[in-house]
PAMARMAR-815148 format. One record per residue (C-alpha): residue number from 0; x, y, z. Coordinates in steps of 0.5 Angstrom, whole numbers. Example, Ala and Ser with C-alpha at 12.3 -4.5 7.8 and 13.67 -1.06 7.14 Angstrom:
<sites>
site k->0, u->25, v->-9, w->16 .
site k->1, u->27, v->-2, w->14 .
</sites>
This chain:
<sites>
site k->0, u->169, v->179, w->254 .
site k->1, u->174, v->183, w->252 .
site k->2, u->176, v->189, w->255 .
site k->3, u->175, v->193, w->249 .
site k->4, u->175, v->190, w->241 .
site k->5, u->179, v->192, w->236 .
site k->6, u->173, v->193, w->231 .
site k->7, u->171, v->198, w->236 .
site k->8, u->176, v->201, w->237 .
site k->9, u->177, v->202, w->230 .
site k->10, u->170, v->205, w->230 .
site k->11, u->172, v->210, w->235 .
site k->12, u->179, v->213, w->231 .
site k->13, u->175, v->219, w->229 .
site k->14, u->172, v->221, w->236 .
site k->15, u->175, v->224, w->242 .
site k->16, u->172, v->228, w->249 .
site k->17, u->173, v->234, w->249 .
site k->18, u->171, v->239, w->256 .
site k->19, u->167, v->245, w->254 .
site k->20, u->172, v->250, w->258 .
site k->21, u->178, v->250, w->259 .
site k->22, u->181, v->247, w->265 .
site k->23, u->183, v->251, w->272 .
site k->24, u->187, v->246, w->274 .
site k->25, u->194, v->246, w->273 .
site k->26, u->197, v->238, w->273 .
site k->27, u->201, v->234, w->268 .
site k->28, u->202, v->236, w->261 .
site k->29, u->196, v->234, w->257 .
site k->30, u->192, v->234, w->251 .
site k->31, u->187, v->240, w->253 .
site k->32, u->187, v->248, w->254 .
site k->33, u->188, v->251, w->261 .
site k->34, u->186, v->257, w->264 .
site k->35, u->193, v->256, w->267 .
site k->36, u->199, v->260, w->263 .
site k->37, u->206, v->255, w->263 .
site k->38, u->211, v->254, w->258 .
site k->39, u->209, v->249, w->252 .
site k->40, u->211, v->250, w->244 .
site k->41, u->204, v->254, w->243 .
site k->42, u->205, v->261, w->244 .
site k->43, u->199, v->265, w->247 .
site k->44, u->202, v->272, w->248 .
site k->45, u->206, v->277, w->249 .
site k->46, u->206, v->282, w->255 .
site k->47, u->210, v->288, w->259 .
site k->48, u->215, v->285, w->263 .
site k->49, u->214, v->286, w->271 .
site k->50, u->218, v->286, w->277 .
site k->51, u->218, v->278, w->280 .
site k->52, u->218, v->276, w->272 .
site k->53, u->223, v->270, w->271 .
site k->54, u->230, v->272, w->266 .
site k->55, u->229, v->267, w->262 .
site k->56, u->222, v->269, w->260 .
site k->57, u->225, v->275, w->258 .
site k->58, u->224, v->276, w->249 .
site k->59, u->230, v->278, w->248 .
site k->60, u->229, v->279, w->240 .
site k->61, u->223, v->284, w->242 .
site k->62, u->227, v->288, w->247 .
site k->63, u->233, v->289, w->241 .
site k->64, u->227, v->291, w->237 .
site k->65, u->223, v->296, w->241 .
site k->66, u->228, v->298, w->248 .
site k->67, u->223, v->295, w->252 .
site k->68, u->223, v->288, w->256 .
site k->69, u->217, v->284, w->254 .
site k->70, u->215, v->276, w->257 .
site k->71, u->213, v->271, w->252 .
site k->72, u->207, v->267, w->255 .
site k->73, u->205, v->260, w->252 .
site k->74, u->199, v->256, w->253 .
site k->75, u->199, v->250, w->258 .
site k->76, u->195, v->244, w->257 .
site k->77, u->193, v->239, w->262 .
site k->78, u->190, v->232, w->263 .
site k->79, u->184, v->231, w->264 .
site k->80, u->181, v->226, w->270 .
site k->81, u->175, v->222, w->268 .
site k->82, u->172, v->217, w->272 .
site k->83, u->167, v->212, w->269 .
site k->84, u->161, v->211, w->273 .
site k->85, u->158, v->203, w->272 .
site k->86, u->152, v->201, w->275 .
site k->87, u->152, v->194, w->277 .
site k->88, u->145, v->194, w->280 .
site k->89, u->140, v->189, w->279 .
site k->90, u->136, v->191, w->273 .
site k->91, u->142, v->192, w->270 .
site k->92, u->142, v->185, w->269 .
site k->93, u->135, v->186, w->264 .
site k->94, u->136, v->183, w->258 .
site k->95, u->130, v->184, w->252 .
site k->96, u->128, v->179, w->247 .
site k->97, u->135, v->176, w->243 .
site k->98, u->140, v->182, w->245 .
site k->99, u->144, v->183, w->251 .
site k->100, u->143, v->185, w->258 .
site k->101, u->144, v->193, w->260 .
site k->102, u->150, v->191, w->263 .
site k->103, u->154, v->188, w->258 .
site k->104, u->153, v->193, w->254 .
site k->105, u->155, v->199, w->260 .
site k->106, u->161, v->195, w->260 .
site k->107, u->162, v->197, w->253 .
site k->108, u->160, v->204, w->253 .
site k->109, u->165, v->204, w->259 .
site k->110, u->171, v->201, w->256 .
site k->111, u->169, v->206, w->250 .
site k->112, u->169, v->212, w->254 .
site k->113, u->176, v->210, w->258 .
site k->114, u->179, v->208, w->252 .
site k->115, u->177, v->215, w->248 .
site k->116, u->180, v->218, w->254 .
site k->117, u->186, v->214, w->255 .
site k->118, u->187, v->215, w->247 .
site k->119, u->188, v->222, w->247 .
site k->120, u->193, v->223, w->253 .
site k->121, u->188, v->223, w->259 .
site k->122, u->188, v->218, w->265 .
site k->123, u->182, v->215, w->266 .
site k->124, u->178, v->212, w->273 .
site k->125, u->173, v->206, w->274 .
site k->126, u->167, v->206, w->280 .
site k->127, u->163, v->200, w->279 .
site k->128, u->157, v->201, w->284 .
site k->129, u->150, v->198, w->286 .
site k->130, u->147, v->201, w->293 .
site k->131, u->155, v->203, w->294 .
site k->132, u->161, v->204, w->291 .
site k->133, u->163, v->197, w->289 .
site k->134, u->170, v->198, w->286 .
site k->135, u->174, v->203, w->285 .
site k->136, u->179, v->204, w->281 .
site k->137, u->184, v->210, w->281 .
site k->138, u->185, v->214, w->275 .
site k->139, u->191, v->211, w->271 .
site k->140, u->195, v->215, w->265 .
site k->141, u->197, v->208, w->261 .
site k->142, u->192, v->204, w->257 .
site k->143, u->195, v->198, w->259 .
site k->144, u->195, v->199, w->267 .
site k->145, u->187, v->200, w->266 .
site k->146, u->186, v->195, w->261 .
site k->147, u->189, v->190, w->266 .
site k->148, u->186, v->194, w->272 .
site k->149, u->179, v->192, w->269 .
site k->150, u->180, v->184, w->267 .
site k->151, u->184, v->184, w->275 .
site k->152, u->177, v->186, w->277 .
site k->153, u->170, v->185, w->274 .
site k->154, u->164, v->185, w->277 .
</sites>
């Protein structure tokens, strides 16, 4: 099995993970919102100048407009680490009648998942488990790097 096919990552084109709020961590550059102010293209606001504040945030056009100093804020975006969780134990291994067994298709949703991650900007991370942690694969930013961390290792 392929660690993703190309039919279904055509499928998934449209989706992507998104947390319900915005992130207190203050990593790499990514994809979602930070409760972090830091320097990106989005502008989030202006705000009096204060004493510690570096130059080089100073709006100078605001200080010609108005005679007083004002810091530009801009939105930060961070990366998002998403480890995905794949039971390998016994009854995994159930199959109904003419489909496939619970595991094969964890592995899709697995893969898909990682893949959604990795897609938009974040780093994605594997555990593979029964009664104990079996494999775990730190999270990698490159979707190359997992895909080959996954066919390196399979349960």
């Amino acid at each position: 099995m392929r660690w993703l096919e190309p039919a279904s990552q055509a499928r998934l084109k449209g989706l992507s993970l998104a947390p319900r709020r915005a992130s207190g961590m203050s990593g790499q550059a990514g994809k979602h919102r930070s409760l972090v102010r830091g320097h990106s293209r989005d502008f989030a606001q202006h705000r009096p100048y204060a004493a510690g504040d570096e130059a080089r945030t100073i709006d100078w056009k605001a200080y010609a407009r108005l005679d007083r100093f004002y810091v530009r804020e801009f939105k930060a975006e961070d990366r998002i680490p998403v480890f995905v969780l794949l039971d390998i134990s016994g009854s995994m291994a159930y199959a109904g009648e003419g489909r496939e067994s619970k595991l094969d298709v964890g592995r899709r949703l697995a893969a898909a998942l990682a893949w959604l991650a990795l897609a938009q900007g974040d780093e994605a991370g594997l555990v593979v488990f029964d009664k104990d942690a079996r494999l775990a694969l730190p999270r990698a930013p490159a979707p190359r790097s997992w895909a080959r961390s996954t066919r390196r290792s399979r349960p």
